[in-house]
C-alpha positions, 0 to 999 in steps of 0.5 A: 547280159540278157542279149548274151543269154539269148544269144547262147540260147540261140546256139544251143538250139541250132546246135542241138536241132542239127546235132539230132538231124545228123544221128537221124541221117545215119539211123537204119531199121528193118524188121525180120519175117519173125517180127524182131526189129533192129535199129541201127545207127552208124558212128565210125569214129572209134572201131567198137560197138555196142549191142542192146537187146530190150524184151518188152516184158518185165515184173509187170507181166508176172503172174501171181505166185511167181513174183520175181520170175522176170529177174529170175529169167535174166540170170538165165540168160546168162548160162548158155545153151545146149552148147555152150556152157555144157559139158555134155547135155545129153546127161546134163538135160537128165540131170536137170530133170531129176532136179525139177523132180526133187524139188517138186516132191518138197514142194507137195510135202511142203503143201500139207502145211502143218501135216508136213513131215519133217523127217521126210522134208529132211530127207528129200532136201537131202536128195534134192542137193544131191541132184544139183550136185549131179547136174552142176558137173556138166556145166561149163561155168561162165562160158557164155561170158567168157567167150564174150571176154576173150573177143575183147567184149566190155560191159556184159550186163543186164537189168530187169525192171517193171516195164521191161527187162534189157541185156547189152555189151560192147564188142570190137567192131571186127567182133560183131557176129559174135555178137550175132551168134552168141544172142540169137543162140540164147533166145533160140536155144536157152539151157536154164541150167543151175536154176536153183542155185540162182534162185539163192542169189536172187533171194540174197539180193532180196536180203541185201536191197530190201531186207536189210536196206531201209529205203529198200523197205521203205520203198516196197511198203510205200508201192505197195499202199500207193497201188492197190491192183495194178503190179506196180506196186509188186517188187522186181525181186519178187516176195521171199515166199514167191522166190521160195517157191517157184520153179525151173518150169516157171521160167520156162513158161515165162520165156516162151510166152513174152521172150518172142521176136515180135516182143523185141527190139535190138538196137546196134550203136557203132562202127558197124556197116548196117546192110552187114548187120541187115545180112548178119541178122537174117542169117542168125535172128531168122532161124527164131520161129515167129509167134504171136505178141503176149497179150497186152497187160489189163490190169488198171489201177483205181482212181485214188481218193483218199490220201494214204500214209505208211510208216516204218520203223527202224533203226535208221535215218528219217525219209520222206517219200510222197507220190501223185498218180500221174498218166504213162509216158505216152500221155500228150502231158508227159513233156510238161510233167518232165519239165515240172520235175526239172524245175524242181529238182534237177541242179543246184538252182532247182526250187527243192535243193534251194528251198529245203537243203540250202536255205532252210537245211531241213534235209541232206538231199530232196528230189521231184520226178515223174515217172516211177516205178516205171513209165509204160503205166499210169505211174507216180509223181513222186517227191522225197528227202532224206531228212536233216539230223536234228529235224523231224519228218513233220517239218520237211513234209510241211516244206516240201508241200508248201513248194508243191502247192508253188507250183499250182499257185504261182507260174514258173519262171521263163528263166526256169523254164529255158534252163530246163529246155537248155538241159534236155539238149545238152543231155541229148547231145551227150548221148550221142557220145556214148554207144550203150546209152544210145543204144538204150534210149533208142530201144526204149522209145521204140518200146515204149512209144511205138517209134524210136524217133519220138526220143528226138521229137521230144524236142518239139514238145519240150520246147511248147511247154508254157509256165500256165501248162505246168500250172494246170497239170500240177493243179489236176496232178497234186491234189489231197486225194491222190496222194500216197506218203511214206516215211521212216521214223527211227525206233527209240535208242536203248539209250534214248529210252534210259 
């Protein structure tokens, strides 16, 4: 039996190992005067492809007072330019102004605080929906997307998170300068358009992810005691009273300082010929005005000493959640950190789903990973579970420490550790069976590493990662000082209480 592991072993590595040399062969980049840089990857076997721009900003580079302004510019994106999207600008422009107007003048009577005039604040809220109302009569709803349906596009979506905020869709491959025309025109020439109106979408998500969800609240009070300076501990989201408050310039602002070519990176995965996409890009992209690179975030988060814990109290399941302060993604630890979470948390087999849901049943689901809220900054080692019916967080915690101290009292495996290399292969090989996901990864490892090719050196690095270097950055990592708890204990029962 050990002769045939090793002999799959062995097949998986050489299939792996000239899996990712054929993707190299096929990868092509270039980098525009403006200093956008695309990255492009030929894959013929179907006639589509799949476009994925990453903007290297997201809530991280917010400022205080705008927090949720990142997700906020995302929806943006969406509503089209002087062009599309309007009926006739011209008016729609004095439109929008006299809406920035309105809401400015309750923004000022509002300031008073408690001198505030009621009356008055009535009165301008009134006028203040008025002047939507004018503007949304020159928007063209949804014609960004619907140009986008029509040629057959898949997928139109985007996310914003701490580290970066991404937008992607798929096309026929016949379509691709659409693709051209349509992004270029809403990084050069952006309407934010229906602004406020948005603003309550996003306030809704705010109620719906956070407010009204336990994890949401568990997990924005656990950020918020595990950092103390540095915005990983803010939401993407944003605060209500933030999301109340900021404005159509705000966005405005955000865009023209971090929405920048030299900030960017566009990935193409498909069947595409990249000398066209090179042609396509100087002809659309070029016409972007380069500026310069938004100064890099400085803020850096204490070292933490002592340990800190939050409780929630709600009519909800009983969660656990545990975090250590660990180094960013560029750290020369990172592929031994990712290798521990394997071991124990990703499959059946792994040391938390066997230990504490299987054997000992104290909870419905645990996990282990590095790498939250995000992995540009030092970020957080974090482990949880959904507690057990029937059990109490108390005994789940005490389980899921005494597999935390394992880790720095006994090596891992060979067994253990050749499973999660077996992993890591098999995950990047499935990758390349999907455009988007390539497209991203890509994008992402060029933003966050400096070179879209360390997603495939990875390999090299994973494949160095020994029992005792788990052992030593789980004795350095997981340690009393340095970590953050959080929980969610259920309120008594009106029946509970009799």
């Amino acid at each position: 039996m050990r002769l045939i592991s090793l002999i799959v072993t062995c097949a998986l590595v050489v299939s792996a190992e000239s899996s990712f040399e054929q993707v190299q062969s096929h990868v092509s980049e270039f980098t525009l005067k403006n200093g956008l840089k695309f990255i492009i990857l030929e894959r013929h076997q179907a006639p589509v492809a799949s476009f994925y721009t990453l903007v290297n900003a997201g809530s991280a580079q917010e400022k205080m007072g705008t927090g949720g302004i990142a997700h906020m510019f995302e929806h943006m994106a969406f509503k089209g330019t002087s062009t599309i999207g309007t009926k006739n600008y011209a008016e729609e422009k004095n439109s929008l102004d006299r809406v920035d107007q309105a809401f400015k003048a309750i923004q000022l009577e509002r300031d008073k605080g408690r001198k505030a005039d009621p009356a008055k604040l009535k009165q301008l809220n009134e006028e203040f929906k008025a002047a939507q109302e004018t503007a949304g009569k020159f928007v063209e709803p949804n014609e960004f997307g619907s140009l986008i349906d029509r040629a057959g596009g898949r997928n139109l979506n985007a996310s914003t998170r701490w580290d970066f905020t991404d937008y992607f869709f798929s096309l026929p491959s016949n379509s691709s300068e659409l693709w051209f025309y349509l992004e270029s025109e809403r990084w050069r020439d952006p309407v934010f358009r229906e602004f406020y109106k948005e603003r309550d979408v996003v306030m809704e998500e705010r109620r719906m992810r956070t407010e009204s969800n336990p994890v949401g609240k568990l997990v924005e009070e656990f950020l918020a005691i595990a950092y103390k300076v540095h915005p990983y501990g803010l939401p993407p989201v944003g605060y209500m009273s933030d999301l109340q408050n900021i404005t159509r310039p705000d966005a405005v602002d955000f865009f023209k300082k971090y929405y920048q070519p030299s900030n960017m990176v566009m990935a193409i995965v498909g069947d595409v010929d990249a000398k066209e996409m090179k042609r396509l890009a100087e002809t659309y992209f070029a016409r972007i005005p380069s500026a310069p690179k938004p100064e890099p975030l400085r803020t850096v988060e204490p070292e933490q000493k002592f340990e800190r814990r939050v409780t929630v109290k709600l009519q909800a399941q009983r969660v656990l959640l545990i975090g250590y302060h660990k180094p960013d993604k560029n750290d020369p630890d990172a592929a031994v950190y990712d290798t521990l979470g394997s071991v124990l948390s990703e499959g059946r087999s792994s040391r938390l789903q066997r230990e504490i849901v299987q054997n000992q049943k104290l909870a419905v689901a645990a996990f282990g990973f590095p790498g939250f809220p995000g992995e540009k900054y030092p970020n957080l080692f974090i482990f949880g579970g959904f507690t057990a019916p029937g059990k109490t967080n108390e005994e789940l915690e005490k389980s899921m420490m005494a597999q935390i101290e394992r880790t720095k009292t006994e090596l891992v495996t060979k067994e253990e550790l050749e499973g999660v290399k077996n992993r890591f292969r098999s995950g990047m090989m499935g990758l390349f069976k999907d455009n988007t996901s390539m497209a991203s990864e890509m994008a992402q490892w060029e933003t966050l590493t400096g070179d879209w090719r360390n997603m495939f050196r990875y390999l090299d690095q994973l494949e160095k990662v020994t029992p005792e270097d788990i052992q030593r950055v789980a004795k350095l990592t997981f340690t009393d000082g340095n970590r953050s708890v959080g929980i969610i204990e259920p309120l008594e029962t009106a029946a509970a209480k009799k």
